[in-house]
C-alpha positions as CSV (number, residue, x, y, z in Angstrom):
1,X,105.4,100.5,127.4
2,X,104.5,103.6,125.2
3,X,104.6,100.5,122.0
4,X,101.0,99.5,123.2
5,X,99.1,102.6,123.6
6,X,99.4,102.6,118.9
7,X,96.3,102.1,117.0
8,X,95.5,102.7,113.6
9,X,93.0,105.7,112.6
10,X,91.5,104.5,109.7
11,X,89.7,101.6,109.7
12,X,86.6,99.6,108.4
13,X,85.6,96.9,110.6
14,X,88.0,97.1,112.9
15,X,90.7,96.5,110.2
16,X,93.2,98.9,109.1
17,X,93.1,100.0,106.1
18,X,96.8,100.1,105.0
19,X,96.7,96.3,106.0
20,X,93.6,95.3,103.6
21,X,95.9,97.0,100.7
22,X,99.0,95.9,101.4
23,X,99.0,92.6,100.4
24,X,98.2,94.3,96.4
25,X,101.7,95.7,96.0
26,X,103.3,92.6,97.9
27,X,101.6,90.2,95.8
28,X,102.7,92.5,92.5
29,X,106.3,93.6,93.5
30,X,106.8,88.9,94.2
31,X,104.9,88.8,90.8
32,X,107.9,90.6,89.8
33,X,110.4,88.7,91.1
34,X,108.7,85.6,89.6
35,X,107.8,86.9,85.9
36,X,111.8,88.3,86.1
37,X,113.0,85.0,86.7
38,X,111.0,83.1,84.5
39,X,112.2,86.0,81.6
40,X,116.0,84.9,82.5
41,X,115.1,80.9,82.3
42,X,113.0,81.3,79.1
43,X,115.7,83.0,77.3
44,X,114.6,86.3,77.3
45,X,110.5,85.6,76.3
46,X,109.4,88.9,76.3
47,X,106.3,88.8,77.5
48,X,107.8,88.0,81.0
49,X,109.2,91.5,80.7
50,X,106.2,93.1,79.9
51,X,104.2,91.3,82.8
52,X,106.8,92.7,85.2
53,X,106.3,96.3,83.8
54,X,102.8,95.7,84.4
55,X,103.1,94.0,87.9
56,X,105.4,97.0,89.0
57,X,103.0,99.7,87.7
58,X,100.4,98.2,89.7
59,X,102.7,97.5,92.7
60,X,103.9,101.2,92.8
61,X,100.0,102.5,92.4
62,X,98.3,100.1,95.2
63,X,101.9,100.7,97.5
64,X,101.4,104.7,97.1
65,X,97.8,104.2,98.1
66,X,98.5,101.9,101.3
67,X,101.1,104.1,102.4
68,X,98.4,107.3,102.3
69,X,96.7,105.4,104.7
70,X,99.6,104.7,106.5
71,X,100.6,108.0,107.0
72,X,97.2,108.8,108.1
73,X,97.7,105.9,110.9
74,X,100.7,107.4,111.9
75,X,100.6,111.3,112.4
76,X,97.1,110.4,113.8
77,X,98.8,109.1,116.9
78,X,99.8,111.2,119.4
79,X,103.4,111.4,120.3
80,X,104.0,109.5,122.5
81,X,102.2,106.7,121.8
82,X,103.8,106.3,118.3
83,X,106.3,103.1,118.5
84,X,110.3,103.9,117.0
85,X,109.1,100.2,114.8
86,X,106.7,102.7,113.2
87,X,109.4,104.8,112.0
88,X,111.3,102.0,110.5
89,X,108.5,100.2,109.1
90,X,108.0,104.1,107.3
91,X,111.5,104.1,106.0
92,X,111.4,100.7,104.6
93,X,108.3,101.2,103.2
94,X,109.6,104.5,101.6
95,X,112.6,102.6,100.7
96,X,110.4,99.6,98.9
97,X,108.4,101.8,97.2
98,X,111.5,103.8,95.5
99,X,113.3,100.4,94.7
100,X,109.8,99.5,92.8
101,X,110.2,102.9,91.0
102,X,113.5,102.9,89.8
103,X,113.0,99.1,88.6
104,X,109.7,100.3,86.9
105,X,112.6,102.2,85.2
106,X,115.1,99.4,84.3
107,X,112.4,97.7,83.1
108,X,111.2,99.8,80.5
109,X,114.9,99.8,79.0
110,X,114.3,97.3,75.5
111,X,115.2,93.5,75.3
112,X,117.8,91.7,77.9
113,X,119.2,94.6,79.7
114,X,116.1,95.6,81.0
115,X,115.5,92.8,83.2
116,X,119.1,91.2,83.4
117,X,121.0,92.1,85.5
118,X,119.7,95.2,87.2
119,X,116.3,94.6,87.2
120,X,116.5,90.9,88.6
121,X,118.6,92.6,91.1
122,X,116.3,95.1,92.0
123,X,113.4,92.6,92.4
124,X,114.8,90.5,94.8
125,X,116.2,93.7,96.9
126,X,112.4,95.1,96.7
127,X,111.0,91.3,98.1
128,X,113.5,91.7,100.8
129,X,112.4,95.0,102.0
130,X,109.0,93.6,101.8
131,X,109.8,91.2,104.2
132,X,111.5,93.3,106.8
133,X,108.4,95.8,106.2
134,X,106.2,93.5,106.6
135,X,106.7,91.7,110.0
136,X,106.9,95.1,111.3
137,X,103.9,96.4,109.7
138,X,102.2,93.2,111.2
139,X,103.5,94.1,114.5
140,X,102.3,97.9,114.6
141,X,98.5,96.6,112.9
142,X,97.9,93.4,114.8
143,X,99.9,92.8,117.7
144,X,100.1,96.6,119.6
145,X,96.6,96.2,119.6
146,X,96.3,92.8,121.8
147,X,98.6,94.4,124.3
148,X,101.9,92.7,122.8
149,X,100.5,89.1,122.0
150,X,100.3,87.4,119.0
C-alpha cells in the first residue's frame, strides 16, 4: 500500500519537525477553550479575555510555523507515495488555523461579546478540528513510518 512508502523530510533526530511544534498551538488554541470558559463562569473577568487573545496569537504564530514544515513534508514526497490522510490532515489543519484566525478576531471585539457567544463557539469548533487533525497527523508522522503499526 502506497500509505507506507510516506516519510517526513525535515527532521532532527529522527523526529519530524511539524510534530515537535505542534503540540505549541494545540496546547494554546485548548488554553483558549479553557481561559473562554473560565471568562463565561467568572462573569465576564476580563483578564480571561485577554489570556485568550494572547493564547490565540500564539496558537496562530507556532500553527503557521508547524504547518511550513508541514508543507515541506508533504510536496517533498513523491507522488505516489503521498497518503489521501495527508490531504485531509492539510485541509483540517488549514481549516484550524483559519477558525483560530477569525476567533483572534471575535476576540478583540470589547467586553461580553467578544468571547460570548461567538468566540466560545469558535474555540470549541477549533479543539475539535484539532482532534480530527491530530490522530491523522499522528498517523502520517509515527505510524507510516513502522510499516502501519502502532
Amino acid at each position: 500500500m502506497a500509505d507506507t512508502n510516506f516519510k517526513p523530510h525535515a527532521m532532527i533526530g529522527g523526529v519530524p519537525l511539524h510534530a515537535m511544534l505542534v503540540p505549541f498551538p494545540i496546547a494554546c488554541f485548548t488554553g483558549t477553550l479553557l481561559a473562554d470558559i473560565a471568562y463565561y463562569n467568572s462573569g465576564g473577568q476580563v483578564q480571561w479575555a485577554n489570556f485568550a487573545q494572547w493564547l490565540l496569537a500564539f496558537g496562530e504564530f507556532f500553527g503557521v510555523i508547524a504547518a511550513l514544515f508541514g508543507l515541506i513534508d508533504l510536496f517533498r514526497t513523491p507522488r505516489g507515495a503521498r497518503p489521501t490522510s495527508a490531504w485531509f490532515h492539510f485541509a483540517g489543519s488549514a481549516t484550524t488555523l483559519t477558525l483560530g484566525l477569525f476567533n483572534n478576531f471575535v476576540h478583540s471585539r470589547d467586553g461580553w461579546t467578544g468571547v460570548v457567544p461567538t468566540g466560545l463557539t469558535l474555540s470549541v469548533l477549533t479543539v475539535a478540528a484539532l482532534f480530527f487533525t491530530g490522530f491523522l497527523g499522528h498517523r502520517l508522522a509515527y505510524v507510516h513510518q513502522r510499516g502501519g503499526r502502532l
